[in-house]
N, C-alpha and C positions, 0 to 999 in steps of 0.2 A: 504493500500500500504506500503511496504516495501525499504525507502528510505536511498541512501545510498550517504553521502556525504565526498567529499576529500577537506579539506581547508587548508591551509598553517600553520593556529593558531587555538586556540579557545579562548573567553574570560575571560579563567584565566592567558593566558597568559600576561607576563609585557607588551609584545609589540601589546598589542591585538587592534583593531583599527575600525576603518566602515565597515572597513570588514567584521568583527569579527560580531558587532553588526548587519550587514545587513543580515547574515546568520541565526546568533541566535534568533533574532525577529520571523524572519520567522518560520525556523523548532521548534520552540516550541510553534508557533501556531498549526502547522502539525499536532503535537503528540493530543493537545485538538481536532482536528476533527479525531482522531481518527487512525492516520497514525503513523506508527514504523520507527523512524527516529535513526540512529546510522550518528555518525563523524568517521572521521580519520583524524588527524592532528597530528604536528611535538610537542615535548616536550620541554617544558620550562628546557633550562638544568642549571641552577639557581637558579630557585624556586622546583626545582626536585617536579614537580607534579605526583599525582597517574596514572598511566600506562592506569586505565579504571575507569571511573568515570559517574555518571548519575546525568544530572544538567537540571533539566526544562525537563523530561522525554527523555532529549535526554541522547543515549548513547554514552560516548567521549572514542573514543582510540587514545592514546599520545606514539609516537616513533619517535625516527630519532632529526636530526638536518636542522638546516636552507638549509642544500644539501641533506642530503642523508635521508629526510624524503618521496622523491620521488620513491626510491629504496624500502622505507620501505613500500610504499602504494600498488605496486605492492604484496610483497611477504605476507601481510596481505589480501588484495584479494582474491590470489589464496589460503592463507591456511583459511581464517576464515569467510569469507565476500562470496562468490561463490555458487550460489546457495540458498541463503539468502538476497537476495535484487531485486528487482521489476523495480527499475530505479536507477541510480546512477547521482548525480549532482557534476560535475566536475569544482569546483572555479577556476578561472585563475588569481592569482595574478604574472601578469610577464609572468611567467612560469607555462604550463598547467600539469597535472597528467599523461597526454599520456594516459587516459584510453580508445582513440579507438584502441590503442595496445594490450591493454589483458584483454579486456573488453566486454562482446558480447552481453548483456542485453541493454535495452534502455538507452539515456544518455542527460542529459541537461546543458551545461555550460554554469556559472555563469563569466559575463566578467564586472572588475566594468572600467576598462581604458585602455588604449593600454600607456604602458610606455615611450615608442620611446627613447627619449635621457635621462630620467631619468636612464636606466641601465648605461651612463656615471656619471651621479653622486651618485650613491648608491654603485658599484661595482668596484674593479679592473680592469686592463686588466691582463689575455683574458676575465674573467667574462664577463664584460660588451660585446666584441662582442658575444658571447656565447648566452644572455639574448637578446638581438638586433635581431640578428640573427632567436633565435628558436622562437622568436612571429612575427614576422616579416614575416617569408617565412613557417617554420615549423609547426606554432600555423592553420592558413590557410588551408594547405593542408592536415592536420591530421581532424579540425573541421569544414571546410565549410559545409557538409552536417546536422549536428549536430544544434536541435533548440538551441538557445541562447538568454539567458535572461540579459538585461545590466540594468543599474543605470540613464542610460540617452540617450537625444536625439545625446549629443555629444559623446557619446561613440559607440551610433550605427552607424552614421557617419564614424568613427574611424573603423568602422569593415569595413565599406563597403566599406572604401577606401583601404583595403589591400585582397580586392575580397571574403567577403564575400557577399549572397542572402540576402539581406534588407527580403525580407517575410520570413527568417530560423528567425529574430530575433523579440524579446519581449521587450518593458520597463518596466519595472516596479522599479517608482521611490521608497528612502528610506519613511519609516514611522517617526516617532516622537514619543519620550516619555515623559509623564507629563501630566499635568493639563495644557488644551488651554484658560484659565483666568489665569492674572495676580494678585494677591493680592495688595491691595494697601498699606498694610504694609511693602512691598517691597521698598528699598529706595536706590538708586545709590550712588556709593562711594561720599564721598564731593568732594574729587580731582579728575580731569581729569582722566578716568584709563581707557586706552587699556588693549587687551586680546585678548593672545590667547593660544588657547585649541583645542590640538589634537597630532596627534602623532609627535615627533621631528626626522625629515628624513632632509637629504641634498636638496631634491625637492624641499621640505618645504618652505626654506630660512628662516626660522626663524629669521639665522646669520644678513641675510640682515636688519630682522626688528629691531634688537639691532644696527647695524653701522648707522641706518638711525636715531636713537630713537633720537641722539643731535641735529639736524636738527627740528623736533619737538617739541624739549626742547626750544631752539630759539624763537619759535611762544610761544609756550605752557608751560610757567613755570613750573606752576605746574601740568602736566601731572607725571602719574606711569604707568610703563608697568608690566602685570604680564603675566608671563609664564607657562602654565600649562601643562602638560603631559611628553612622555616620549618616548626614540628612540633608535636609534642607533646614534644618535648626538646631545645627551644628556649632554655627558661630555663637548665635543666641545664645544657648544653653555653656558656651565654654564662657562667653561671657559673664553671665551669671554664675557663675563657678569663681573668675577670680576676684569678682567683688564680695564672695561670700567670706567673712571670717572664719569659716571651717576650709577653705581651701587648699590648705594642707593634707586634710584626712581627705579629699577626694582628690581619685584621678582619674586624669579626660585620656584614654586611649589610642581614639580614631577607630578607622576601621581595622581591624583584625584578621590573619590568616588562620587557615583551618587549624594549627598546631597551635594556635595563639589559644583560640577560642575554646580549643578543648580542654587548655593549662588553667586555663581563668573558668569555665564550667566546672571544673574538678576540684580546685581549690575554696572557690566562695562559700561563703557558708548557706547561702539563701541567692537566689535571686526575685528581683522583685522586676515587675510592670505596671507600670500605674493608667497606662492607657484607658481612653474611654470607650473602645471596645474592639476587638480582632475577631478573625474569620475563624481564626483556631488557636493560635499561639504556637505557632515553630519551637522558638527559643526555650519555652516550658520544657517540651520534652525530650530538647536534645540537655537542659539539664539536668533533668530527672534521669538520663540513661548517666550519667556520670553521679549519681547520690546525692543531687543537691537539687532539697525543696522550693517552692516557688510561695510568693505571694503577690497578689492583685484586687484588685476592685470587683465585686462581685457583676461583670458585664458579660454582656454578648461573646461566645468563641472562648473568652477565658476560661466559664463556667464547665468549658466541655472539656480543656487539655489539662485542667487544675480537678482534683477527686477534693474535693475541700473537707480537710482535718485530715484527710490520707496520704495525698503527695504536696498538698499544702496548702495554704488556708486563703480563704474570700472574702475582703475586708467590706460594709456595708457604706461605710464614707472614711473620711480622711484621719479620723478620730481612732477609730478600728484598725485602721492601715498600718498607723504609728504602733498600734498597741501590739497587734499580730509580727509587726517585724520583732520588734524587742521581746517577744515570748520567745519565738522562735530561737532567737541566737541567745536566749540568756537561757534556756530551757534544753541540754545537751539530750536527754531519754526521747523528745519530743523529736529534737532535729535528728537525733540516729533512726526514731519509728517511720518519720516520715522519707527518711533517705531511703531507707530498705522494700518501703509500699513505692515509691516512685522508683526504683529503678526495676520491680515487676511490669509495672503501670507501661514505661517506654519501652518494653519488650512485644508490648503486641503491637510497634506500627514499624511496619516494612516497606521499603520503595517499591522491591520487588513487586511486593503484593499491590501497592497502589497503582504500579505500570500495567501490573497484568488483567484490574481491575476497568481503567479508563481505557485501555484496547477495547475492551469487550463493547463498551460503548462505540468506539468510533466505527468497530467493523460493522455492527448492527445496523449506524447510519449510514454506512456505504452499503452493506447489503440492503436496505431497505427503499433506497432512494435509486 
């Protein structure tokens, strides 16, 4: 099969994210059974990456910017893509491809969240009602007949409250990567150390985890927060970091390598997410495959990758947040129980099985159409 996919990024991109990783897992499983998977995605205009590129036998074409790589995916389509692809899987971050516009072959979109008010905190106005708007009323009426594959129980929820057919949709949750044993050489920071790791967006609230961090400091003397990755609210958030009088006990990372990420998963004692809501939570349960608990806000997507009081706890506001960190790290029987249910918990999700699971969908819509 001849698969043809449209995603916002890829992961060389700086901002590349779960996203990123939930696509690329996948389709370079594809190419090993045997299936011709080609990208189209927007251009790192930064790191000015190469135009066409083959990584994990997929083929990457990079054009366009954070807008008009939409415009670009069309006109790559029609002149290079057309007649050369089997099924097209249309990712919807936000904002979809509109490939049942000029698209006449079979089609499967990938949905990992429905935004709702995050297009208020990531976008200007008009942006923001624009982004509101086209998922909202537009995304619907363009894709309700279209199968769709989500990341979660709360994200198919999420569709179906804005009328889409609960049987048009799939889940198939993320995989994991790593080794599912711990080494015992592994050794946690000596001091207190939250973490977190992923991408730095305004959703995020990252910000919020830095204003709260003296709050903590209070309980928790010697607690350290370390910050890893990387965003559009990057600068912000480091900025806020060294006007903080605790900027000492925090530290701003960047973005991280795979070796990096699993040194700082395996070390911290907890990580936290303060966002105000995800499709699933990646970052959750690649630390939970390394023995370290999670805590968040009890929202959308978190509810499902966090077993709350098992692999780690659901705070109900900001008051809770503070209280549930400082149990955690001051409560050693609590943080061993819950290290030992969470690295069960990250044992049942495999990429394998996620590849082998969104196949079944895509041949379905080629054999069907």
């Amino acid at each position: 099969m001849r698969i043809l996919i449209f995603n916002w990024r890829d992961l060389k991109h700086s901002w590349a994210g779960g996203g990123e990783i939930y696509i690329f897992e996948q389709a370079s499983r594809w190419v090993k059974m045997g299936h011709e998977v080609s990208l189209f995605c927007g251009q790192d205009i930064e790191e000015n990456l190469p135009s066409f590129e083959i990584i994990d036998g997929i083929k990457i074409y990079r054009k366009g910017g954070r807008y008009n790589l939409y415009l670009w995916a069309i006109w790559y389509y029609i002149s290079r893509f057309r007649g050369k692809a089997d099924v097209v899987v249309d990712v919807v971050n936000g904002i979809p491809f509109f490939t049942p516009l000029f698209c006449r072959i079979p089609k499967v979109s990938y949905v990992y969240h429905l935004h709702g008010d995050q297009f208020f905190y990531e976008l200007p106005f008009p942006l923001s009602y624009f982004g509101f708007i086209v998922e909202r009323f537009v995304f619907p009426f363009l894709y309700k007949h279209l199968s769709i594959i989500v990341i979660s129980e709360t994200t198919k929820k999420q569709l179906i409250s804005i009328g889409f057919n609960k049987k048009n949709i799939s889940i198939v949750y993320c995989g994991i990567n790593g080794s599912n044993t711990i080494k015992n050489s592994i050794k946690k920071f000596s001091a207190p150390t939250i973490l977190y790791l992923g991408r730095i967006k305004r959703y995020k609230r990252v910000d919020l985890l830095v204003k709260i961090f003296p709050k903590i400091i209070e309980k928790m003397p010697q607690t350290r927060l370390i910050i890893a990755g990387w965003g559009t609210e990057a600068s912000n958030i480091a900025n806020l970091v060294m006007k903080s009088p605790l900027r000492r006990k925090i530290t701003l990372l960047g973005p991280v390598n795979d070796a990096e990420k699993k040194s700082l998963l395996s070390k911290s004692w907890l990580v936290v997410n303060p966002s105000i809501g995800e499709g699933w939570g990646m970052a959750v349960i690649e630390a939970n495959l390394y023995g370290t608990p999670a805590v968040s806000f009890n929202v959308s997507g978190l509810t499902e990758s966090i077993q709350n009081g098992k692999t780690g706890i659901l705070a109900k506001d900001e008051e809770e947040l503070i209280n549930k960190i400082c149990e955690v790290l001051n409560d050693r029987t609590l943080r061993e129980t819950l290290s030992k249910n969470a690295i069960k918990w990250s044992q049942k999700f495999s990429w394998a099985h996620a590849a082998k699971k969104s196949m079944r969908t895509l041949e379905k819509v080629e054999m069907d159409n």
